[in-house]
DRENTORTI-67091 format. One record per atom (N, C-alpha, C, O): residue in one letter; x, y, z. Coordinates in steps of 0.1 Angstrom, whole numbers, padded with zeros to 4 digits, always signed. Example, Ala and Ser with C-alpha at 12.3 -4.5 7.8 and 13.67 -1.06 7.14 Angstrom:
BEGIN
A+0132-0057+0078A+0123-0045+0078A+0132-0033+0078A+0142-0033+0085S+0128-0022+0071S+0137-0011+0071S+0129+0000+0079S+0134+0011+0080
***
This chain:
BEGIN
X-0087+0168+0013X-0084+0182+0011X-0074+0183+0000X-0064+0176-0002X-0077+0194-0008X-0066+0193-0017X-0063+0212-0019X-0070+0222-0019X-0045+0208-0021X-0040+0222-0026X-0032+0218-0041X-0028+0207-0047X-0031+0237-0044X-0024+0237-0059X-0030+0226-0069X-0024+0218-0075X-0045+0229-0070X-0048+0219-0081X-0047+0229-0093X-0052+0240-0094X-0038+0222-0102X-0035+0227-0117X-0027+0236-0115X-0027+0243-0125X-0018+0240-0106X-0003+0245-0103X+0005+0233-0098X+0004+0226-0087X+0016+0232-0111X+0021+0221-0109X+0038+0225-0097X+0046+0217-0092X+0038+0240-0096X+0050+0242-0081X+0042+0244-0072X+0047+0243-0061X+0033+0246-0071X+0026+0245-0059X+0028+0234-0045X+0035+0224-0045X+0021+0238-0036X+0025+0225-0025X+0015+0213-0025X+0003+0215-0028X+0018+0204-0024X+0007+0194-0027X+0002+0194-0040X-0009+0190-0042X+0012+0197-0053X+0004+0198-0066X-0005+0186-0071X+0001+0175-0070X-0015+0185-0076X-0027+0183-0077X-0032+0183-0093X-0035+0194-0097X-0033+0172-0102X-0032+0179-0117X-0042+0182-0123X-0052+0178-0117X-0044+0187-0129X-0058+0197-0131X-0069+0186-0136X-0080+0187-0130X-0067+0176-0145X-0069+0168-0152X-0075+0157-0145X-0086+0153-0149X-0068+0151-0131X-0072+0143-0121X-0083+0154-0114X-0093+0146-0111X-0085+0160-0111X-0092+0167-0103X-0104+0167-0111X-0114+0163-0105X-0106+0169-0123X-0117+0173-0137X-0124+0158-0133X-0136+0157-0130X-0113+0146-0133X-0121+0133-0137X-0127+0128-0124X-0135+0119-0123X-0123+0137-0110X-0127+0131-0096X-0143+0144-0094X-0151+0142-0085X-0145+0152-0101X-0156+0160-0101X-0163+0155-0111X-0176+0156-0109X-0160+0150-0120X-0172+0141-0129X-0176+0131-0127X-0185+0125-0132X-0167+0127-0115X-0172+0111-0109X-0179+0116-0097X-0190+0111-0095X-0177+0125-0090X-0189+0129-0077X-0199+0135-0087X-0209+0134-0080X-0205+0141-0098X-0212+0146-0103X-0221+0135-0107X-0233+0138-0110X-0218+0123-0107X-0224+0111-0114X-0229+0104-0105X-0239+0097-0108X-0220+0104-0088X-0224+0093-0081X-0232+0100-0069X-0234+0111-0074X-0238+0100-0058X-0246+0101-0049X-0235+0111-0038X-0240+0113-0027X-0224+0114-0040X-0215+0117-0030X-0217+0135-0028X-0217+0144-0037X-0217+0135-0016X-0221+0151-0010X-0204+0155-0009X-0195+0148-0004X-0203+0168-0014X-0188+0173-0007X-0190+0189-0011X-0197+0193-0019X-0181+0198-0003X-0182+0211+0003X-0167+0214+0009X-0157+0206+0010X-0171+0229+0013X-0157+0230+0014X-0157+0227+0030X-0166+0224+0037X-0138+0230+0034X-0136+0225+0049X-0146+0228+0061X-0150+0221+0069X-0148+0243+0059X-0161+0251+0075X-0172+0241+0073X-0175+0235+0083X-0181+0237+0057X-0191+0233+0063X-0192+0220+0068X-0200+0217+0077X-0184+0210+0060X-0178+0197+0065X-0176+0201+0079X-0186+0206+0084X-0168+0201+0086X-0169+0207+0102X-0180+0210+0107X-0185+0205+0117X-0184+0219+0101X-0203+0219+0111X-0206+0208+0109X-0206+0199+0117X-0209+0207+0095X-0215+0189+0092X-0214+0182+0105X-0224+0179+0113X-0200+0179+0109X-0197+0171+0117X-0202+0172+0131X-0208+0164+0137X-0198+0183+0135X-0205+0188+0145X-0215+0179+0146X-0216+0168+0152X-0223+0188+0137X-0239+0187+0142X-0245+0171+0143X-0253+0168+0152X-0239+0163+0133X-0242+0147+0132X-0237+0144+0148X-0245+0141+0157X-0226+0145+0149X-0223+0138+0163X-0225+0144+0176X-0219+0140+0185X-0234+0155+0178X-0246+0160+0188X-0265+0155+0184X-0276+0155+0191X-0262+0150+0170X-0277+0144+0166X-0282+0134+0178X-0276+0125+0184X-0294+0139+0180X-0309+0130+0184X-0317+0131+0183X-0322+0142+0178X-0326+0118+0186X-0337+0122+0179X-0348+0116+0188X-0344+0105+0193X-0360+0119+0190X-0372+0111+0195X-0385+0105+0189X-0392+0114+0184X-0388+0100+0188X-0398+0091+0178X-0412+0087+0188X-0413+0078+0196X-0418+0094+0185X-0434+0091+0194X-0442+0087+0189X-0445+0092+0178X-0451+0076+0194X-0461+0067+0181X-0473+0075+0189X-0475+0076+0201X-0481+0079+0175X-0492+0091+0181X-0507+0083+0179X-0516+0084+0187X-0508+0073+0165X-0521+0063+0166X-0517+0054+0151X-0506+0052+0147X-0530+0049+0146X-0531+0037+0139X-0540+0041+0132X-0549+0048+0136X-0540+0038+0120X-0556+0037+0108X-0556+0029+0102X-0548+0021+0106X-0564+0026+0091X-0562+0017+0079X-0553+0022+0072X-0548+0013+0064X-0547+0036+0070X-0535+0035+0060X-0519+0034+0069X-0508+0032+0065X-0523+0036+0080X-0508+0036+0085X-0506+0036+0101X-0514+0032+0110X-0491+0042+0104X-0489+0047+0115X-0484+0061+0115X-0474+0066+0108X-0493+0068+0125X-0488+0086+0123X-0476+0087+0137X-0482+0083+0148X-0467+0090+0139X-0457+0097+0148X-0452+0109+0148X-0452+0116+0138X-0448+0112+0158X-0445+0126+0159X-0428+0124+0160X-0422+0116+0168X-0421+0135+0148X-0407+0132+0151X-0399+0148+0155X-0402+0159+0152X-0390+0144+0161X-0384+0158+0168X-0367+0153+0162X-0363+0141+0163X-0359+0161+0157X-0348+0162+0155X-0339+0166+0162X-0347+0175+0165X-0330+0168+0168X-0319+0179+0180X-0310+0177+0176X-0307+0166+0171X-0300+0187+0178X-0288+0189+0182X-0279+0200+0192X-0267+0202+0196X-0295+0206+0195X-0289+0214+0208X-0277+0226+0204X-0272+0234+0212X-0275+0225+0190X-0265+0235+0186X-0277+0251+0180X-0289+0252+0178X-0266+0259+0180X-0274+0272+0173X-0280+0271+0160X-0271+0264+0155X-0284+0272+0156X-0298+0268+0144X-0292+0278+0132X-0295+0276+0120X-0285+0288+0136X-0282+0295+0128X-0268+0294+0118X-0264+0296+0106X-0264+0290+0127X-0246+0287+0121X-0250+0266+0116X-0251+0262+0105X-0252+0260+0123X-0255+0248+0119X-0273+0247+0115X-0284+0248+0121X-0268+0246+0103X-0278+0246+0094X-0279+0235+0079X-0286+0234+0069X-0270+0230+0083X-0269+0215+0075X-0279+0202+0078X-0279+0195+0088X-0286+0204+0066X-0300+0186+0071X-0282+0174+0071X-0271+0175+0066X-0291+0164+0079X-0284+0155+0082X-0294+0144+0073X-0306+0145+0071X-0285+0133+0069X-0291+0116+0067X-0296+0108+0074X-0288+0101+0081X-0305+0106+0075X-0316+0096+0085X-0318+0084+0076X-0323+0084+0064X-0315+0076+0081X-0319+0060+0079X-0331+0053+0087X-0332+0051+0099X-0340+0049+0077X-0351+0042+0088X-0353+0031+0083X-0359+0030+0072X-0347+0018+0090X-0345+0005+0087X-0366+0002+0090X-0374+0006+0098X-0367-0006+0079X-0380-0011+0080X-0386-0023+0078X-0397-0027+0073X-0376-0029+0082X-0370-0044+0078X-0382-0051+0089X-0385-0062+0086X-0387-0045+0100X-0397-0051+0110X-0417-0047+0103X-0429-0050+0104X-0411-0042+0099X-0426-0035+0091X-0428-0037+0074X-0427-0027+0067X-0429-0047+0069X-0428-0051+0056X-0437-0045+0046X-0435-0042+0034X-0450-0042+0058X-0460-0037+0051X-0460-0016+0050X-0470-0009+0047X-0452-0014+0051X-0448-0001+0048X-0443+0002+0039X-0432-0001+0036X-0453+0010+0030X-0445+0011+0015X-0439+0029+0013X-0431+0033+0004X-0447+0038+0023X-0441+0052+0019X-0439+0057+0034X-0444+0051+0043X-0432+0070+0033X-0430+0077+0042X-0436+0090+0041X-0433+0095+0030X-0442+0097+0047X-0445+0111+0045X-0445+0118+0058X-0452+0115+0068X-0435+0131+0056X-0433+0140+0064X-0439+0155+0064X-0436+0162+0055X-0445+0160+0073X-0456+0169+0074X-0445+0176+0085X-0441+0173+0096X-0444+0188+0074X-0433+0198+0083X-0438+0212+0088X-0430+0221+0091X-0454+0214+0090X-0457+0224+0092X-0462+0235+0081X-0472+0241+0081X-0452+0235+0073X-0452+0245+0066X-0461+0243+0052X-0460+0250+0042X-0471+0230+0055X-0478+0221+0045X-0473+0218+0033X-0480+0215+0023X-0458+0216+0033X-0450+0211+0023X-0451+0197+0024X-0440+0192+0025X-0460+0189+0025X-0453+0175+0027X-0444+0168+0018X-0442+0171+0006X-0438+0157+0026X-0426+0154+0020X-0424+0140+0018X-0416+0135+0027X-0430+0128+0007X-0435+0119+0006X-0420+0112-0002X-0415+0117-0011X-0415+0100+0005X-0406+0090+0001X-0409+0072+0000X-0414+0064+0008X-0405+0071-0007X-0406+0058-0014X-0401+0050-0007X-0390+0056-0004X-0402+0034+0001X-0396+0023+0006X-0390+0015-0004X-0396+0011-0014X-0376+0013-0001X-0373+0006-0012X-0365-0003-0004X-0356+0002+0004X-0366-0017-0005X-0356-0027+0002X-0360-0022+0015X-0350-0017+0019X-0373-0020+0026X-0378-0019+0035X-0369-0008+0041X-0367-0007+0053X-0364+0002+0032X-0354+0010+0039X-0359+0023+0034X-0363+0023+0022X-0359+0037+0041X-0364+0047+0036X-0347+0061+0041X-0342+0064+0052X-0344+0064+0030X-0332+0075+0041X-0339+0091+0034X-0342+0094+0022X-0341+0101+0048X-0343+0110+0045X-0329+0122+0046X-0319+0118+0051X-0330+0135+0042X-0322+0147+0048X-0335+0157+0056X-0346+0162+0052X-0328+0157+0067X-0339+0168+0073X-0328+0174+0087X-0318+0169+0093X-0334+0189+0088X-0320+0195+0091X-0328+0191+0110X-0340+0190+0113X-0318+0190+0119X-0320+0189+0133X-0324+0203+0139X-0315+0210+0144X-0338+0208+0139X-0340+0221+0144X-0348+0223+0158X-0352+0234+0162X-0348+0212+0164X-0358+0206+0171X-0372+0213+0171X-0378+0217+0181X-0376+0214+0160X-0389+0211+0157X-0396+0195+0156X-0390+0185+0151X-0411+0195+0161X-0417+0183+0160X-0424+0184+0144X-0428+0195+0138X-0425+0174+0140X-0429+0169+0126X-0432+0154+0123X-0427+0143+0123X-0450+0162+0121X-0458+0142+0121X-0453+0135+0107X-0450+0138+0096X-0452+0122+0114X-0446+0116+0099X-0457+0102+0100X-0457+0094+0110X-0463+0101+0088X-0467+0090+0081X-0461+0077+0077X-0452+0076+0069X-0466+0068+0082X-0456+0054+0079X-0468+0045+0070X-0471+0034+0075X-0473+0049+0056X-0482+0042+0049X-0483+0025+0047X-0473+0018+0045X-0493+0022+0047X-0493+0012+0043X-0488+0006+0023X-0485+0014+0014X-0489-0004+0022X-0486-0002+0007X-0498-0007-0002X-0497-0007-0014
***
């Protein structure tokens, strides 16, 4: 948290300069940040997250499951997707992910290092997801 950035009587002064070179360094690197309320939901909602994972069948290109998100909170005020990690370190032969959210947007991700991380918000809606072969 920062106060008085670029007011140097300010409390906690903060120099305008340092602040310039820490927003071109999150601009560059993969790092999410926001102000304090939504950070707080954020939090929220991560540490009420669950989730259920149902294996629905098998083909020659993959495995289809059905996935449900939760957090049991109001949908309306927490409304931040969360980061999913899906270790795939047991399934070698899995090379994409694809998520079928209803709304026929599908939503196709790349295995990389048997590891796939999505954002998808906890709405507890179900959504089939594809585990392709490669």
């Amino acid at each position: 948290m920062l106060h008085s950035v670029g007011v140097p009587k300010g409390y906690a002064y903060y120099p305008l300069s340092d602040f310039q070179k820490d927003l071109d360094y999150i601009s560059t690197h993969d790092i999410w940040c926001n102000n304090l309320d939504v950070v707080g939901l954020y939090c929220k909602e991560r540490n009420h997250f669950s989730y259920d994972l149902q294996y629905m069948n098998a083909n020659k290109k993959g495995y289809e499951y059905q996935l449900k998100l939760s957090d049991g909170l109001d949908n309306q005020l927490y409304d931040q997707p969360l980061t999913i990690n899906f270790d795939l370190s047991e399934a070698p032969e899995i090379s994409s992910l694809i998520i079928v959210t209803g709304d026929s947007l599908n939503k196709s991700y790349q295995v990389e290092n048997h590891a796939v991380q999505i954002n998808m918000l906890p709405d507890e809606k179900a959504h089939t997801v594809f585990f392709e072969h490669g």
